[in-house]
C-alpha positions in Angstrom: 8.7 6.2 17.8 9.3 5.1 21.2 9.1 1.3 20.3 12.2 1.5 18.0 15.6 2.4 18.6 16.3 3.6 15.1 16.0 7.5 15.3 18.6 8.6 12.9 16.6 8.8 9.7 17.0 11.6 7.5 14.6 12.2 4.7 15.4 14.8 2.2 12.9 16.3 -0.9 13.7 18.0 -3.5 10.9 19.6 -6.7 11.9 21.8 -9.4 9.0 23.2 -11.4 9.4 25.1 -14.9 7.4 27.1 -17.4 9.8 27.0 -20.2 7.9 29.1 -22.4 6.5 32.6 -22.4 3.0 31.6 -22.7 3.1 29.5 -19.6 1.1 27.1 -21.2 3.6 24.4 -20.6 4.7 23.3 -17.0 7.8 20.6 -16.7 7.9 19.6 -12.9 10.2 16.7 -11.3 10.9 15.8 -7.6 12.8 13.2 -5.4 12.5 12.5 -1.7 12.9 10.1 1.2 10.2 9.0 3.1 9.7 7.0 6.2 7.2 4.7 7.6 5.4 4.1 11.0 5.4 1.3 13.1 1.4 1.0 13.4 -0.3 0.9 17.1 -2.1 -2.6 15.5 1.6 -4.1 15.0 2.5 -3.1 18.5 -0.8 -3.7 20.0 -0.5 -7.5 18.7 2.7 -8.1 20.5 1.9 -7.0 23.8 -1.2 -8.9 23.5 -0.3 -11.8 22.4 3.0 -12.6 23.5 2.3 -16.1 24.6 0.9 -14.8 28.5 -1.5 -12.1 28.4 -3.1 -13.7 25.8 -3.4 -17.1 24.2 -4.0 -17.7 20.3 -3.9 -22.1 19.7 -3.7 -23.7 17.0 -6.4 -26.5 16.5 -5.0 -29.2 14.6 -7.5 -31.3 12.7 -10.7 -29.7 14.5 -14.3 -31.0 13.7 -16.7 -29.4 12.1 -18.8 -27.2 12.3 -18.0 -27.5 16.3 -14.4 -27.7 17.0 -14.9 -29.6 19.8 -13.2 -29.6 23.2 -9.7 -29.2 23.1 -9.0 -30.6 26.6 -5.2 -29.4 27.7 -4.4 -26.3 25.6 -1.6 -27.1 23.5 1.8 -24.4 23.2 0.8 -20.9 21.9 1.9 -18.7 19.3 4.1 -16.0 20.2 4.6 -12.6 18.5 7.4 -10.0 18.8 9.2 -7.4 17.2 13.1 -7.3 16.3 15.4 -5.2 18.7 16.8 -4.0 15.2 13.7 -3.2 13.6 14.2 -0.7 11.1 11.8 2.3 9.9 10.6 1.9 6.8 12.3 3.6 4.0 10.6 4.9 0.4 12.7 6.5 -2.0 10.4 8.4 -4.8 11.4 9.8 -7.8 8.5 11.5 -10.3 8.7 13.8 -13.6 5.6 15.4 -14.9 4.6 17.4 -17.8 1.1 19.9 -18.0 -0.2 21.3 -21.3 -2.8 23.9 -21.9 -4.0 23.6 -25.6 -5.8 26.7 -25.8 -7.5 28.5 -23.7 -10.1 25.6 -22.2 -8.1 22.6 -22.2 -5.1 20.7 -20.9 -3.7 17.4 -20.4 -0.7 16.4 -18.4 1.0 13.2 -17.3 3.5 12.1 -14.0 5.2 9.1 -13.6 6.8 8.2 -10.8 8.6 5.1 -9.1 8.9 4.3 -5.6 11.9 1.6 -4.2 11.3 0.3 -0.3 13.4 -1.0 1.7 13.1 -2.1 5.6 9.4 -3.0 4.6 7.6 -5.5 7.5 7.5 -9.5 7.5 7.2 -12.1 9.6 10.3 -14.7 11.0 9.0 -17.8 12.4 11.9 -18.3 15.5 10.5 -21.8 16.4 10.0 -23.5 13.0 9.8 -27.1 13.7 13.0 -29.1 13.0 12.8 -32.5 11.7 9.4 -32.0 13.1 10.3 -30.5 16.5 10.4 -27.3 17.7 13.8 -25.6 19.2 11.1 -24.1 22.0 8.2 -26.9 23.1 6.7 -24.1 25.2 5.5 -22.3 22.6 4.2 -22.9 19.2 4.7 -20.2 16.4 7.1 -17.5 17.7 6.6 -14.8 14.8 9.7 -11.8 15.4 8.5 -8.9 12.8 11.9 -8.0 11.2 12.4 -5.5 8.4 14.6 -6.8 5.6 11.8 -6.8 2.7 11.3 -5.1 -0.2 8.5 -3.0 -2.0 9.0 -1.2 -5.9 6.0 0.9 -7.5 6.1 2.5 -10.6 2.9 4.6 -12.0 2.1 6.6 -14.8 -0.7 9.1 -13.9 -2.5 11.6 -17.0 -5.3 13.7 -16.7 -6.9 16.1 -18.9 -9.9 18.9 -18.5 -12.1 20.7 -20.6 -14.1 24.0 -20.0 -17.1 23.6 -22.8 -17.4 28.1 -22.4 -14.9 30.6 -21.9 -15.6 32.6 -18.7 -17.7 35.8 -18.6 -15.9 38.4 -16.1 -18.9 39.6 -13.9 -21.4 37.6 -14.5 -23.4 37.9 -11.9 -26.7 35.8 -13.2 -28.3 33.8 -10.8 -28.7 31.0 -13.2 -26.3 30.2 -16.2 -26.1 26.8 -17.5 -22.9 27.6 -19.2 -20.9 28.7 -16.1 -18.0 26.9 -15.4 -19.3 24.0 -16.9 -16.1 21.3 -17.4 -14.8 18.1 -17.9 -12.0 16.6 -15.9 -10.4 13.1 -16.2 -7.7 11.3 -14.7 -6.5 7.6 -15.2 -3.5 6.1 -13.8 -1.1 2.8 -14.8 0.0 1.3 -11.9 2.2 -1.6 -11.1 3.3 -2.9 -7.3 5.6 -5.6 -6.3 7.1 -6.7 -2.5 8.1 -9.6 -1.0 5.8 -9.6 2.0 2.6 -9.5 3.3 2.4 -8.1 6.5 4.3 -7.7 9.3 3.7 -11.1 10.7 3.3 -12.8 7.4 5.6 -15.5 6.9 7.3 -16.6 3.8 5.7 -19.3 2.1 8.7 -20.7 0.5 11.1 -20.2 3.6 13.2 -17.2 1.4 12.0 -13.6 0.0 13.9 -14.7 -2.9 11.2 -16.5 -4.3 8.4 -14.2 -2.8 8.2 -11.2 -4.8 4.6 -11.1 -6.6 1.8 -8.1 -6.9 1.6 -6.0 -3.9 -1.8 -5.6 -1.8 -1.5 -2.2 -3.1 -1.5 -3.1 -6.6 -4.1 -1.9 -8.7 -3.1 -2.2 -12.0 -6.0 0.5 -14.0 -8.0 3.5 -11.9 -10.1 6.0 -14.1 -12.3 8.6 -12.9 -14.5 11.1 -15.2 -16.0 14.5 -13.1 -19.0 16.7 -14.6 -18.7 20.3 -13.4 -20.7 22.9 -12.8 -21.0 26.4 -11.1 -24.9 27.3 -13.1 -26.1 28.7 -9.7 -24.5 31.6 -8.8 -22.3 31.0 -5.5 -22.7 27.3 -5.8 -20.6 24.4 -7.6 -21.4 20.6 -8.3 -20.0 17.3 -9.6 -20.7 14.4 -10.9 -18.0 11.5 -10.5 -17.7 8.4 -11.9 -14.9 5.6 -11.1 -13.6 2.5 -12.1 -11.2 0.6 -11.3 -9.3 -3.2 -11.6 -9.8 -5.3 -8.8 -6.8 -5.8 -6.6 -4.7 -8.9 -6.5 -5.7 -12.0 -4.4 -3.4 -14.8 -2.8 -5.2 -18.4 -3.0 -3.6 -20.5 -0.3 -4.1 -24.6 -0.1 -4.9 -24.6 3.7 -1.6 -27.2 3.4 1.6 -26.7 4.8 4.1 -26.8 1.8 7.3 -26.0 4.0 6.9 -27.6 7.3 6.9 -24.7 9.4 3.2 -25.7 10.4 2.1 -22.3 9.7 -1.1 -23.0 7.0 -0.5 -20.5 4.2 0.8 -22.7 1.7 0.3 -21.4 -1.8 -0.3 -23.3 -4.7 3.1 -23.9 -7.0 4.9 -22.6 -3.6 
């Protein structure tokens, strides 16, 4: 990408996939790869916009409300950039998976797999008030998006599928409730951790160190359950349910805990 000067990134994949038994009943698979983020157009887009001239973003200390008010001489502005050094993001995946058939109309299977990221997105504040004053008075916030954060996922996917009839070779009914009528389910374990969130989001507590928690991403339970069927002759439908746990949320205090005078202040941080 033309907005980064880090081109050399080599991402190798490997998969081996075996039938160790005559039958072919069971299937062992495993992989590993390298994979690479991009730098999205809304992270560009923000710092060309916003980089304290085009466009102006204040911050409103103490405003009234529900009107703000008039805020007579506008005060500095934030200020957003990205690193000279900004790396791509990096994921490194690993997965082994096992399929059954038990019989002739069923099989289950299972994958797990873990993910390790490195070069993930997060904000710096440059002008971080010291002693209460900042090293630049022309500007407020100056946010640089660097790339030293981290991101580990590991999941345990299973499914399993059931064909309630054997198939008829030729049948060439119009109708047959019994055609290809099945069962499939899936459910998956999941469990995501990083120490950012977002390429302009700040530390809370001034270190990653002490920011790693659940991920955006990290939905700990997903189940689905599909009814198939192909009764009509040329024709096939579903029925899908889903469910899932909700994902994680971050309550903020509207304080500043940190005195960077950024308002994202988390309670116990």
């Amino acid at each position: 990408q033309t907005r980064r000067e880090d081109y050399l990134n080599f991402g190798p994949r490997i998969a081996f996939t075996w039938a160790p038994f005559k039958n072919g009943k069971t299937t062992l698979r495993t992989s590993w790869g390298i994979f690479y983020d991009w730098l999205t157009t809304g992270t560009i887009e923000q710092t060309l916009r916003l980089d304290g001239f085009r466009q102006q973003e204040v911050n409103v200390i103490d405003p009234d409300f529900p009107v703000p008010g008039l805020i007579g001489t506008a005060p500095p502005t934030n200020r957003y950039l990205l690193d000279d050094d900004l790396y791509m993001g990096r994921n490194m995946r690993v997965s082994a998976g096992i399929q059954q058939g038990i019989g002739s109309r069923f099989s289950a299977g299972a994958t797990f797999s873990d993910i390790r990221g490195e070069h993930i997105l997060r904000g710096n504040n440059l002008n971080a008030p010291i002693d209460g004053v900042r090293p630049d008075p022309q500007f407020a916030n100056v946010i640089e998006t660097v790339s030293d954060a981290k991101l580990r996922t590991r999941t345990l996917s299973t499914n399993a599928s059931l064909n309630f009839f054997a198939p008829t070779p030729n049948n060439t009914k119009f109708f047959d409730w019994k055609r290809n009528l099945g069962l499939f389910g899936s459910y998956t374990l999941s469990r995501s951790r990083n120490n950012s969130d977002g390429a302009f989001a700040t530390p809370a507590t001034n270190t990653l160190d002490t920011e790693w928690g659940p991920s955006s991403g990290d939905v700990r339970h997903r189940g689905n359950l599909s009814i198939n069927t192909g009764a009509i002759r040329n024709f096939s439908a579903s029925i899908d349910f889903s469910r899932s746990s909700a994902p994680p949320i971050t309550i903020r205090t509207g304080l500043v805990n940190n005195a960077d005078l950024i308002f994202t202040g988390r309670s116990g941080a």
